[in-house]
DSSP file (Angstrom, degrees, kcal/mol; ACC not computed):
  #  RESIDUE AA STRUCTURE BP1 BP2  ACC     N-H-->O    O-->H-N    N-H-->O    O-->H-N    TCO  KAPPA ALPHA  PHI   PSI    X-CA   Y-CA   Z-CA
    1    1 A X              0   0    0      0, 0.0     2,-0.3     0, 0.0    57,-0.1   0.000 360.0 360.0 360.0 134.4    0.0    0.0    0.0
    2    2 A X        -     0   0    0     55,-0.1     2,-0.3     2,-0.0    57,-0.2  -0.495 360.0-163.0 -87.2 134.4    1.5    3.2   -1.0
    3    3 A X  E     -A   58   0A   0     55,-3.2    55,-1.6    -2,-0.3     2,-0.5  -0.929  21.8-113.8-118.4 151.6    1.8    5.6    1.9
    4    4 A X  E     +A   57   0A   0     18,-0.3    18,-2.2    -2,-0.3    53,-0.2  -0.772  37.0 176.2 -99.9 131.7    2.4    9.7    1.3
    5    5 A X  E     -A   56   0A   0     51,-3.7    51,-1.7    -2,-0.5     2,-0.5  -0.885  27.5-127.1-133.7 159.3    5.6   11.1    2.4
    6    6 A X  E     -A   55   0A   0     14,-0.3    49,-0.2    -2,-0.2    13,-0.2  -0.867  25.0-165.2-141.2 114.3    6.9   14.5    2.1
    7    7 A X  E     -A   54   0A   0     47,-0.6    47,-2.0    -2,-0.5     2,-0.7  -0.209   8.8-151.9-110.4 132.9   10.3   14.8    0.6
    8    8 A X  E     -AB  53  17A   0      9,-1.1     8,-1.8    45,-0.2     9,-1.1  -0.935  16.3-160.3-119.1 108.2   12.6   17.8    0.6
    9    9 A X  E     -AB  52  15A   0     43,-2.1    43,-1.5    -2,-0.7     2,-0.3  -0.483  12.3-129.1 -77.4 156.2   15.0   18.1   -2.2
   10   10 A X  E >>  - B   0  14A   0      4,-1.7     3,-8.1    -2,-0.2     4,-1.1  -0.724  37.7-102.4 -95.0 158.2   18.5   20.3   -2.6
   11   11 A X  T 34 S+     0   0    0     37,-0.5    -1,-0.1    39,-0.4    40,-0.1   0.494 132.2  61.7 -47.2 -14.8   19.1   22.8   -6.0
   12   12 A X  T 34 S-     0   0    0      2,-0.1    -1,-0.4    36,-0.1    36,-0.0   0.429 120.9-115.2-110.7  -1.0   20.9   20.0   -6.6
   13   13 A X  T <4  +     0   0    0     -3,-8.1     2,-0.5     1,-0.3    -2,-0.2   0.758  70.0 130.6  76.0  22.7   18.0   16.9   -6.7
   14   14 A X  E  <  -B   10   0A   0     -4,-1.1    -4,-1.7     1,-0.0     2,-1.2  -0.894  64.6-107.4-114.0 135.8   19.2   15.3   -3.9
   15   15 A X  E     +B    9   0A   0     -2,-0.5    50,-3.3    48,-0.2    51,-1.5  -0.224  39.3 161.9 -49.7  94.5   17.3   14.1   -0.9
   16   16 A X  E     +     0   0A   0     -8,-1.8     2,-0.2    -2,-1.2    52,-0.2   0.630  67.4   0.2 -99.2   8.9   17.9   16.0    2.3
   17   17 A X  E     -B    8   0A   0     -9,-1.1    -9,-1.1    46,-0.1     2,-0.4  -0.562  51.4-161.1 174.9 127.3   15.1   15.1    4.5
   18   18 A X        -     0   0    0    -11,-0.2   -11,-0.2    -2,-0.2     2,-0.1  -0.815  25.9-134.4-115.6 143.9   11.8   12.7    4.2
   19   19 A X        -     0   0    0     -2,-0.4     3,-0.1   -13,-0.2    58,-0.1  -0.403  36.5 -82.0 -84.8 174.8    8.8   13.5    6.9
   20   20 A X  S    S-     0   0    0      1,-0.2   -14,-0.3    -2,-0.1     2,-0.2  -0.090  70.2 -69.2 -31.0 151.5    7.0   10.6    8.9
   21   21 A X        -     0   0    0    -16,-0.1     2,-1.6    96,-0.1   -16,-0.2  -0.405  53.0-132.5  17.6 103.7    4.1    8.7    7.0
   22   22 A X        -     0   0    0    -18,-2.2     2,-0.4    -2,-0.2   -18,-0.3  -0.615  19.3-170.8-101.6  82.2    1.2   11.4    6.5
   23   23 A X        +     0   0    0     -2,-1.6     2,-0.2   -20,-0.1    -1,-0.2   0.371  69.6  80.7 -30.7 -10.2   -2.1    9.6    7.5
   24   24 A X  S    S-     0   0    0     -2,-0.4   -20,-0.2     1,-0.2     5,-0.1  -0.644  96.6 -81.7-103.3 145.5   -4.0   12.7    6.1
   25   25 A X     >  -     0   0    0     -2,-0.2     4,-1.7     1,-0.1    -1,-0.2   0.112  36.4-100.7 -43.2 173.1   -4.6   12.9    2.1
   26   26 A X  H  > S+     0   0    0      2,-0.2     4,-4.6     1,-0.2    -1,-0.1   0.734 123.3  64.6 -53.3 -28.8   -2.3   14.1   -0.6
   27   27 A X  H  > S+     0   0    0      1,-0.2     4,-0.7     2,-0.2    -1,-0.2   0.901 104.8  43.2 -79.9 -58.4   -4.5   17.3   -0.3
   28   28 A X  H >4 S+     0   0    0      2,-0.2     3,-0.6     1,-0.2     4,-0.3   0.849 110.4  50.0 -43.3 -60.7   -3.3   17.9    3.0
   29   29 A X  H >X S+     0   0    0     -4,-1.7     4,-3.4     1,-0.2     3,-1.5   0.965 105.0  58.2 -55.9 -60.5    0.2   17.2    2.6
   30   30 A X  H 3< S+     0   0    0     -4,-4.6     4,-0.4     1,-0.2    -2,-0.2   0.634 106.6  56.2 -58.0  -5.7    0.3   19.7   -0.7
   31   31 A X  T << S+     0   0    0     -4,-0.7     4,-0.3    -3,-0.6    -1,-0.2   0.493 111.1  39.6 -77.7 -12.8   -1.0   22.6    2.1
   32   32 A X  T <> S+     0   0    0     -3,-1.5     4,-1.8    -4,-0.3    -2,-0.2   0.891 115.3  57.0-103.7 -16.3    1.8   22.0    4.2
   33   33 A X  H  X S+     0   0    0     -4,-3.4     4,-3.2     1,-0.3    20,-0.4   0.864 112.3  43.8 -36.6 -45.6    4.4   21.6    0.7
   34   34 A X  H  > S+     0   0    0     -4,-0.4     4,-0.6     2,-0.2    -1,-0.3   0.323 110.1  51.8-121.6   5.1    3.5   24.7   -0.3
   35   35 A X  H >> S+     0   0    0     -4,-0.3     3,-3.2     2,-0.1     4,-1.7   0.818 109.2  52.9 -85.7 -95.9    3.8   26.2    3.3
   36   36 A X  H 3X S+     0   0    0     -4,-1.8     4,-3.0     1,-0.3     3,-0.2   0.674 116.4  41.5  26.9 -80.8    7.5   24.7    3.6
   37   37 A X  H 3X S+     0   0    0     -4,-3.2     4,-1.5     1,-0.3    -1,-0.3   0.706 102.3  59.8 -57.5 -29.4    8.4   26.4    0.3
   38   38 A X  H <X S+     0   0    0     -3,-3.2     4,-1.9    -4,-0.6    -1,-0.3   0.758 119.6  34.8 -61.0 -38.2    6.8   29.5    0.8
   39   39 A X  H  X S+     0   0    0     -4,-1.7     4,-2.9    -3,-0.2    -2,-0.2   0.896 109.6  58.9 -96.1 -32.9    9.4   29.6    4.0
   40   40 A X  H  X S+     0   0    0     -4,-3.0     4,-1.6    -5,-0.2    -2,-0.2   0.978 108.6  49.6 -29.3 -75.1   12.4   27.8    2.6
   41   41 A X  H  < S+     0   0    0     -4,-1.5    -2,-0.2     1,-0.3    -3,-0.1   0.768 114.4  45.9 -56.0 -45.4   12.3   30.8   -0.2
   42   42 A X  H  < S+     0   0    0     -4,-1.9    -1,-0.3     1,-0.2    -2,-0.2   0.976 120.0  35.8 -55.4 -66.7   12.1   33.4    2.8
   43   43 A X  H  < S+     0   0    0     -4,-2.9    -2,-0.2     2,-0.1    -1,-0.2   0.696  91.2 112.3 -66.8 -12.0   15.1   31.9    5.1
   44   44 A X     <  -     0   0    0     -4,-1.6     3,-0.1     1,-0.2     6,-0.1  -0.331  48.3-168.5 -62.7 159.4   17.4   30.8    1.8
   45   45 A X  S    S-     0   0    0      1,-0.0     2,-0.3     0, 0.0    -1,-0.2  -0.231  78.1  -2.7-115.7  30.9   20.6   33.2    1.8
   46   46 A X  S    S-     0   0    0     -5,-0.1     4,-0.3     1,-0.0     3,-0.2  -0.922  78.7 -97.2-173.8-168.0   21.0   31.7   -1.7
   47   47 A X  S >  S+     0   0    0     -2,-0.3     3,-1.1     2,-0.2   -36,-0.1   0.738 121.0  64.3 -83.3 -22.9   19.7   29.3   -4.4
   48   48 A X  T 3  S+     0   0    0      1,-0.3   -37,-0.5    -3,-0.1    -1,-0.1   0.803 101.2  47.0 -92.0 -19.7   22.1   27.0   -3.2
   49   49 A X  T 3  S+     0   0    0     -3,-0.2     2,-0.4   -39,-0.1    -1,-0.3   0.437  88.5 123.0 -92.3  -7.1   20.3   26.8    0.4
   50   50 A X    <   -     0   0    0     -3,-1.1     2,-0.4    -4,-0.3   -39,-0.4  -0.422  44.5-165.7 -41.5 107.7   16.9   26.4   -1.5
   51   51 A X        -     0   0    0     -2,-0.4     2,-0.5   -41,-0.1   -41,-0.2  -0.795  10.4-149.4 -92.1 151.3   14.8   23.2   -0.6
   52   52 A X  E     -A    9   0A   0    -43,-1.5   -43,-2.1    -2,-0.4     2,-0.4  -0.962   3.7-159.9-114.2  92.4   12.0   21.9   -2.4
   53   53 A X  E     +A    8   0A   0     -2,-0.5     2,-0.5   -20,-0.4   -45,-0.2  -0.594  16.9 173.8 -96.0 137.3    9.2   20.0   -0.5
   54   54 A X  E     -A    7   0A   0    -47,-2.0   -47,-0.6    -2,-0.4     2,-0.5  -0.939  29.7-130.5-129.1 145.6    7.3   18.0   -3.0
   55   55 A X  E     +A    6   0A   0     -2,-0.5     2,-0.3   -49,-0.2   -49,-0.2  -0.993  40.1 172.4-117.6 115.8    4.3   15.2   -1.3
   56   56 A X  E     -A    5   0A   0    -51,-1.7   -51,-3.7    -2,-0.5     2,-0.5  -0.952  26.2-128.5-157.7 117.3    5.1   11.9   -2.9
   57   57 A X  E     +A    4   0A   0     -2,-0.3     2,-0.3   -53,-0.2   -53,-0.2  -0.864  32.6 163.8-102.5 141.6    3.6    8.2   -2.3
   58   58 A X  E     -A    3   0A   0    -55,-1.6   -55,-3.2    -2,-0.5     3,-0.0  -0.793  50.6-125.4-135.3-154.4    5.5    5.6   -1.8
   59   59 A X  S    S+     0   0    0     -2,-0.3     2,-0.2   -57,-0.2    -1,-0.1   0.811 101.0  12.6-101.0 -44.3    5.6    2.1   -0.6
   60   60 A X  S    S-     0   0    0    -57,-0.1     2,-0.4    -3,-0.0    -2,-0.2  -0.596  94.5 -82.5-120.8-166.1    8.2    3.1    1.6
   61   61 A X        -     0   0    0     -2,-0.2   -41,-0.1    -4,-0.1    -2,-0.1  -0.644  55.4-126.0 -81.1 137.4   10.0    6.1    3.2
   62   62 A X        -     0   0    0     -2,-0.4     2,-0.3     1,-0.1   -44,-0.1  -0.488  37.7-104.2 -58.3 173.0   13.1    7.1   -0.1
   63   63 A X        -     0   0    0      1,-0.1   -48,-0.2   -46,-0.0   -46,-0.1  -0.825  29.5-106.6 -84.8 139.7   16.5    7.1    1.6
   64   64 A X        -     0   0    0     -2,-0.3   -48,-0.2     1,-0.2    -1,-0.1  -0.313  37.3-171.5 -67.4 162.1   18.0   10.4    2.3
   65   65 A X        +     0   0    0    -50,-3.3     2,-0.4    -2,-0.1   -49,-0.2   0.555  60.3  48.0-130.1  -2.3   20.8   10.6   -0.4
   66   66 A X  S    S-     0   0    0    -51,-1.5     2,-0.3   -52,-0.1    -1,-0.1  -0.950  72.9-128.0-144.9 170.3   22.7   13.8    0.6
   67   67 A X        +     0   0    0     -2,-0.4     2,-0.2    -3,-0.0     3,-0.1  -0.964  36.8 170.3-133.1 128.1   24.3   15.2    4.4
   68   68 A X        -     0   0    0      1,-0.5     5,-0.1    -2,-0.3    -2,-0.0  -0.822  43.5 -64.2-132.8 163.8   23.1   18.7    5.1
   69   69 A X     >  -     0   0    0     -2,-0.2     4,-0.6     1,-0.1    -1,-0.5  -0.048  37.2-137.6 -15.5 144.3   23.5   20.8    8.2
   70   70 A X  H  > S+     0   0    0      2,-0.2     4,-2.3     3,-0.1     5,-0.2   0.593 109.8  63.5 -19.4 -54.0   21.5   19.6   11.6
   71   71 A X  H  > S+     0   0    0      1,-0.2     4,-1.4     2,-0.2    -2,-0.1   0.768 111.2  32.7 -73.2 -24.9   20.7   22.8   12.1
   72   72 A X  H >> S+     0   0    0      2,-0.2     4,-1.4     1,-0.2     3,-0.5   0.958 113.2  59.0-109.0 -48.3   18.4   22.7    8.6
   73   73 A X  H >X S+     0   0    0     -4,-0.6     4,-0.8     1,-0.3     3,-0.7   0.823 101.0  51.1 -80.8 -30.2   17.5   19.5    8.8
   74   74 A X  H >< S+     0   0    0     -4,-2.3     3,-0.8     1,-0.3    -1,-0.3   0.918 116.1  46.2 -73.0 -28.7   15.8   20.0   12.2
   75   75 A X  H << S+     0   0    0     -4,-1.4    -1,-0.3    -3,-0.5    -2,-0.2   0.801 110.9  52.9 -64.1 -22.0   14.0   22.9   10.4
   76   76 A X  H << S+     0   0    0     -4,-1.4     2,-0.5    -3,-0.7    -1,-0.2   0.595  88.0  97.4 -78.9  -9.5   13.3   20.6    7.3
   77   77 A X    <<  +     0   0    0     -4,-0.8     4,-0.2    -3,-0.8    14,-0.1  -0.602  49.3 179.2 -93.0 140.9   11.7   18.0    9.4
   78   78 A X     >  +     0   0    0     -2,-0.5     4,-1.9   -72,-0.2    -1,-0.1  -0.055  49.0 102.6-132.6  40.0    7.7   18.2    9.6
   79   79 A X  T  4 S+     0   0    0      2,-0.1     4,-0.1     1,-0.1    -1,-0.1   0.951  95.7  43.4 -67.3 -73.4    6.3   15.5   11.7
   80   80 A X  T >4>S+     0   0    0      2,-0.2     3,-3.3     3,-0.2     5,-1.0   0.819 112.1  50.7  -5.9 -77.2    5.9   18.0   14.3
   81   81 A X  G >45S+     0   0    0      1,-0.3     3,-2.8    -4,-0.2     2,-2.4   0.862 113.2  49.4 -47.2 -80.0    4.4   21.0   11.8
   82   82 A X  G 3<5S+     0   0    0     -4,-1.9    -1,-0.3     1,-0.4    -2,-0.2   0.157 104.9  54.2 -94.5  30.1    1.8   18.6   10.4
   83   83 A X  G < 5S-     0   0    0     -3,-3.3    -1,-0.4    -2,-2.4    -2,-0.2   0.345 110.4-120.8-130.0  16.0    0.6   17.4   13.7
   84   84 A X  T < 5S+     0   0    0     -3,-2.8     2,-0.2    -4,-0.5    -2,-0.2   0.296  92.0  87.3  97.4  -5.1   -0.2   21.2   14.9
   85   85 A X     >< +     0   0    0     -5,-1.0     4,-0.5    -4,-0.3    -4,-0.1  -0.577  41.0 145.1-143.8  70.8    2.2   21.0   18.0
   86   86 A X  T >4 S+     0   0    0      1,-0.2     3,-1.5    -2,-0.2    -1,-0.2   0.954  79.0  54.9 -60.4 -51.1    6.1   22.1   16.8
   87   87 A X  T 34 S+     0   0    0      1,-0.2    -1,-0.2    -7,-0.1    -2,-0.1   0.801 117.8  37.2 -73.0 -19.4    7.0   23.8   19.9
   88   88 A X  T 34 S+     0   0    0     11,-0.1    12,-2.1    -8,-0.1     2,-0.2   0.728 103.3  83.0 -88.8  -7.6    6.0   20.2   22.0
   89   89 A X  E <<  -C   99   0B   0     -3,-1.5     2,-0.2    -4,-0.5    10,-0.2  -0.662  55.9-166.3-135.3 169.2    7.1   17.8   19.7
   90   90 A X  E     -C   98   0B   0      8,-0.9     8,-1.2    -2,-0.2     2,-0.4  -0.968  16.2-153.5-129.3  85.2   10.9   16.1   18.8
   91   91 A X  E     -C   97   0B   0     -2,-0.2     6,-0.2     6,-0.2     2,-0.1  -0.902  33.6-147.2-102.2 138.2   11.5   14.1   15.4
   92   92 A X    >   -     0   0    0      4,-0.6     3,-0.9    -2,-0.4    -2,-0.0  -0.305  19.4-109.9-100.0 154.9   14.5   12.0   17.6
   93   93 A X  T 3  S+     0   0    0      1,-0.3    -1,-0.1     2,-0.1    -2,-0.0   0.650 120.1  58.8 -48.3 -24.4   17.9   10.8   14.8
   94   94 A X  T 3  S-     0   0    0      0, 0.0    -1,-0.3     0, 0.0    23,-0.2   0.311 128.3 -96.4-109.6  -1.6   16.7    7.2   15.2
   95   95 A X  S <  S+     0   0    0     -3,-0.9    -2,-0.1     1,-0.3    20,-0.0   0.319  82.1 123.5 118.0 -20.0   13.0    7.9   13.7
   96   96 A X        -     0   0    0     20,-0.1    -4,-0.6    21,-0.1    -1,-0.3   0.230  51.5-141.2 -85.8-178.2   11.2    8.3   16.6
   97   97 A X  E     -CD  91 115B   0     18,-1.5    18,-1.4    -6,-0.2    -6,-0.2  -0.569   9.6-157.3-163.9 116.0    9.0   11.3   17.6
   98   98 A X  E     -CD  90 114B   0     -8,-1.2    -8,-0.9    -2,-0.2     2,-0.4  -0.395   7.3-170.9 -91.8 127.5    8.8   12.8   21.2
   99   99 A X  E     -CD  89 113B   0     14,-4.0    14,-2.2   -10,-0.2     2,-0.3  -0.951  16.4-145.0-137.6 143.3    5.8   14.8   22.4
  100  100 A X  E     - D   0 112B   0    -12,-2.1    12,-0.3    -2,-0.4     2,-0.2  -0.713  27.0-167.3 -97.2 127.5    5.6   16.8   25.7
  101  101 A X  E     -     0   0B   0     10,-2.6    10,-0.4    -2,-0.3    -1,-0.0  -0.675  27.4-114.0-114.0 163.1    2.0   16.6   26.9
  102  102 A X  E    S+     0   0B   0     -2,-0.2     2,-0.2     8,-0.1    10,-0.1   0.693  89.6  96.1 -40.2 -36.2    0.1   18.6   29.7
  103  103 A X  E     -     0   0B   0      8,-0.1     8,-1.6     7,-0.1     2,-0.3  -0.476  59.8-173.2 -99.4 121.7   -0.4   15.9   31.6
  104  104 A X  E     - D   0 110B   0      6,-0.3     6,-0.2    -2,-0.2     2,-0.1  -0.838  20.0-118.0-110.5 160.4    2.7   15.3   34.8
  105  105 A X    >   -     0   0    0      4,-2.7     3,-1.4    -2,-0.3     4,-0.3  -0.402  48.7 -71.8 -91.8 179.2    3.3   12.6   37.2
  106  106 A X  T 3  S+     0   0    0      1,-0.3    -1,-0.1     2,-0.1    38,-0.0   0.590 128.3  47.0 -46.2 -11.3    3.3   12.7   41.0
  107  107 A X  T 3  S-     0   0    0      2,-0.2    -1,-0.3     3,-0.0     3,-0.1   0.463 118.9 -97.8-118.5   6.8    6.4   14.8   41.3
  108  108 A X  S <  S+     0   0    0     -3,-1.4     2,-0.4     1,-0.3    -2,-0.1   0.841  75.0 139.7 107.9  20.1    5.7   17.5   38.8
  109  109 A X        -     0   0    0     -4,-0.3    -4,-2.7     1,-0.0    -1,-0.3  -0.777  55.5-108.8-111.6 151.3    7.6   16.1   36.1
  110  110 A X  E     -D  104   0B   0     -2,-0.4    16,-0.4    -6,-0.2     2,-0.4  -0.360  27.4-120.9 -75.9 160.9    6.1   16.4   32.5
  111  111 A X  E     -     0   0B   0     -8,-1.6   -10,-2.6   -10,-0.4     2,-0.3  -0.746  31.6-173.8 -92.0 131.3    4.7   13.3   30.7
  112  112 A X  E     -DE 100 124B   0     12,-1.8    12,-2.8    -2,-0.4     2,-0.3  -0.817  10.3-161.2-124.3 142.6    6.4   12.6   27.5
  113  113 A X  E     -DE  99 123B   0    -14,-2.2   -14,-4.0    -2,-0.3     2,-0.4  -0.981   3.2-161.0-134.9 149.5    5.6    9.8   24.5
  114  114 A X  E     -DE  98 122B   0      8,-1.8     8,-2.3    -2,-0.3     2,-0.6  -0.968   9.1-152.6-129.2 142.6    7.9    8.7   21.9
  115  115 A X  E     -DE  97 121B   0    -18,-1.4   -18,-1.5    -2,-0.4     6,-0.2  -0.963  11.1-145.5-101.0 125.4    6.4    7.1   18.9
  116  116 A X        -     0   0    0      4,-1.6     3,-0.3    -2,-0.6   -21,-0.1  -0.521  26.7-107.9 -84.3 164.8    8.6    4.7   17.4
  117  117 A X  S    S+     0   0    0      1,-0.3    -1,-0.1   -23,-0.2   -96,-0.1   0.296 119.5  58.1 -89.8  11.5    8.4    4.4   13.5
  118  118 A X  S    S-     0   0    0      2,-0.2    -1,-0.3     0, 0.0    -3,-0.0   0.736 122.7-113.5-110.5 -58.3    6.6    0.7   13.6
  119  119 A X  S    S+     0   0    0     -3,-0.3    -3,-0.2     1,-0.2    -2,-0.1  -0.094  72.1 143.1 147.0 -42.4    4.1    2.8   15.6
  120  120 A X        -     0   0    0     -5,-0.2    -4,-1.6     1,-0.1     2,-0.3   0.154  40.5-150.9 -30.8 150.0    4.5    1.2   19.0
  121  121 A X  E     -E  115   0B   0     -6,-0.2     2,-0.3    -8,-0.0    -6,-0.2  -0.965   8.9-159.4-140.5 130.1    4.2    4.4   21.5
  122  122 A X  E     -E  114   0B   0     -8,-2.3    -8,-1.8    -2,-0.3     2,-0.3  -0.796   3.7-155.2-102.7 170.2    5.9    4.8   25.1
  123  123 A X  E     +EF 113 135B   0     12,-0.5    12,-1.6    -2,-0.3     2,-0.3  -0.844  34.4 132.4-113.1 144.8    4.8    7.1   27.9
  124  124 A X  E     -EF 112 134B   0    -12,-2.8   -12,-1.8    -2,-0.3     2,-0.4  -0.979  42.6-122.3 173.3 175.3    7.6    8.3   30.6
  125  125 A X  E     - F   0 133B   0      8,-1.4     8,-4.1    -2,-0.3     2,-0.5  -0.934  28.2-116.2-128.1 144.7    9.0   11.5   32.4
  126  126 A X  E     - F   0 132B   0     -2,-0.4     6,-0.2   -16,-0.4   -16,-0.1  -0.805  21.0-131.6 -87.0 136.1   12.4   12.7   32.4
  127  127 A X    >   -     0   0    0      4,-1.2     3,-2.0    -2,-0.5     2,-0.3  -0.264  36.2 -95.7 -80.1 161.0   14.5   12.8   35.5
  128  128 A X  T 3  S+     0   0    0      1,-0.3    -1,-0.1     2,-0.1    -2,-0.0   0.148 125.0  58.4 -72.1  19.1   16.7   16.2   36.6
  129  129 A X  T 3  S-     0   0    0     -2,-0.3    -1,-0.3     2,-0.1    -2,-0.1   0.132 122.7-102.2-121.6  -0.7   19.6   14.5   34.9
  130  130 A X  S <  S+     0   0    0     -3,-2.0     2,-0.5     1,-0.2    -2,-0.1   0.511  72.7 135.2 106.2  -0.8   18.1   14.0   31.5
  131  131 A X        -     0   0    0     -4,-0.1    -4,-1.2     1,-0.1     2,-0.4  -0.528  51.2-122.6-103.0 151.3   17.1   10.3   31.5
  132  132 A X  E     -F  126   0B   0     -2,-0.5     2,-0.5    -6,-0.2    -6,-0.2  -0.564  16.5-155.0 -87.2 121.7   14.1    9.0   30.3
  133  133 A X  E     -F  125   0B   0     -8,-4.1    -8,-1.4    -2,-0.4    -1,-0.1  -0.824  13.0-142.4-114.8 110.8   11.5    6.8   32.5
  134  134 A X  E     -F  124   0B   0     -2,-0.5     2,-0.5   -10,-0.2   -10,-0.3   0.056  12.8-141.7 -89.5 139.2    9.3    4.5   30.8
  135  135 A X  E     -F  123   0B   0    -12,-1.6   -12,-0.5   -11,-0.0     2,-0.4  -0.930  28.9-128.8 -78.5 122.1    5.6    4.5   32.7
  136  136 A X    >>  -     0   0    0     -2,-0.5     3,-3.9   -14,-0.1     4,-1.2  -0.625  20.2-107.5 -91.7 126.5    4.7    0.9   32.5
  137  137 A X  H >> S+     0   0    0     -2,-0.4     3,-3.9     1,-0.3     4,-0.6   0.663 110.3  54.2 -10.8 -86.6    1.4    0.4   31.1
  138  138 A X  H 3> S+     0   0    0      1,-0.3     4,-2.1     2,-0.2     3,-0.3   0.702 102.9  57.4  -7.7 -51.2   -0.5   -0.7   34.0
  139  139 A X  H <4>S+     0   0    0     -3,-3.9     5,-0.9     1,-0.2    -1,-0.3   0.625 103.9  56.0 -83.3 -14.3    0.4    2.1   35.8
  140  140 A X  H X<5S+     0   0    0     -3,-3.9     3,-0.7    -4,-1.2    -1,-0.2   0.793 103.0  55.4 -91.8 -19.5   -1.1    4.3   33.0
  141  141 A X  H 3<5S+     0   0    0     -4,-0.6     2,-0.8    -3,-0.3    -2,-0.2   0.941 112.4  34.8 -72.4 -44.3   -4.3    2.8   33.2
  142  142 A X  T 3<5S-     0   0    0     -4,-2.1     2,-1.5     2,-0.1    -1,-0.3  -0.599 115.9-103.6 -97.4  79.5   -5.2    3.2   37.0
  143  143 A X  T < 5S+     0   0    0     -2,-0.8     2,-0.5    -3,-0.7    -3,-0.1   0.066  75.4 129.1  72.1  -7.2   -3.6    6.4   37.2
  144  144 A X      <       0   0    0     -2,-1.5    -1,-0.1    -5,-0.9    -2,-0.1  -0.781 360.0 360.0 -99.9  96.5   -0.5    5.8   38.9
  145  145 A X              0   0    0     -2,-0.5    -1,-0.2   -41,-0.1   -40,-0.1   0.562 360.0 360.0-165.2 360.0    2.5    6.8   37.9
């Protein structure tokens, strides 16, 4: 089954940076293309820093084919934009995708989920030293955690 993905090319045709799976139509995806581009074209400082976001299905995700900046890629990446919540949300090196929710546990710390790219999703808080702690299912249902 062909899934819609939305692909950022370089001036040069190369892939620098494929979104998440878009569950939403093509229709959907080509609002958020044409948003992208509209803002690429603002922030380039040249043609050569132009990207091209283009909405594409395939079967799978392409490979990215060229190494650009961190700093642009995090701007190219739009799991985040197309799910309404950029300032909450992470897309992680390894595929994943983090979002900071409302919601805290008993000691004040915020609730976090990372979706892993199969789909599977954990819930968990980070500790004042940066590490992430997994809420075990159970505990999410009654309320404990």
């Amino acid at each position: 089954m062909l899934k819609i993905f939305l692909v950022f090319y370089t001036a040069s045709g190369g892939i620098a940076s494929v979104s998440r799976p878009f569950s939403l139509d093509m229709e959907y995806c080509e609002g958020i293309a044409k948003e992208r581009n509209e803002q690429n074209l603002r922030d380039a400082k040249s043609d050569a820093n132009v990207y091209v976001a283009e909405c594409e299905q395939h079967k799978t995700p392409p490979n990215v084919t060229v190494r650009i900046d961190p700093k642009m890629r995090k701007a190219l990446e739009v799991s985040c934009i197309a799910r309404g919540f950029p300032n909450q949300c992470s897309d992680l090196p390894n595929g994943d995708l983090e979002v900071m929710h409302s919601g805290r546990d008993k000691h004040g710390n915020r609730i976090h989920s990372i979706t892993k790219p199969g789909g599977r999703v954990l819930f968990g808080t980070y500790d004042s030293k940066g590490r992430f702690h997994i809420i075990k299912d159970e505990d999410l249902e009654k309320g404990i955690y």
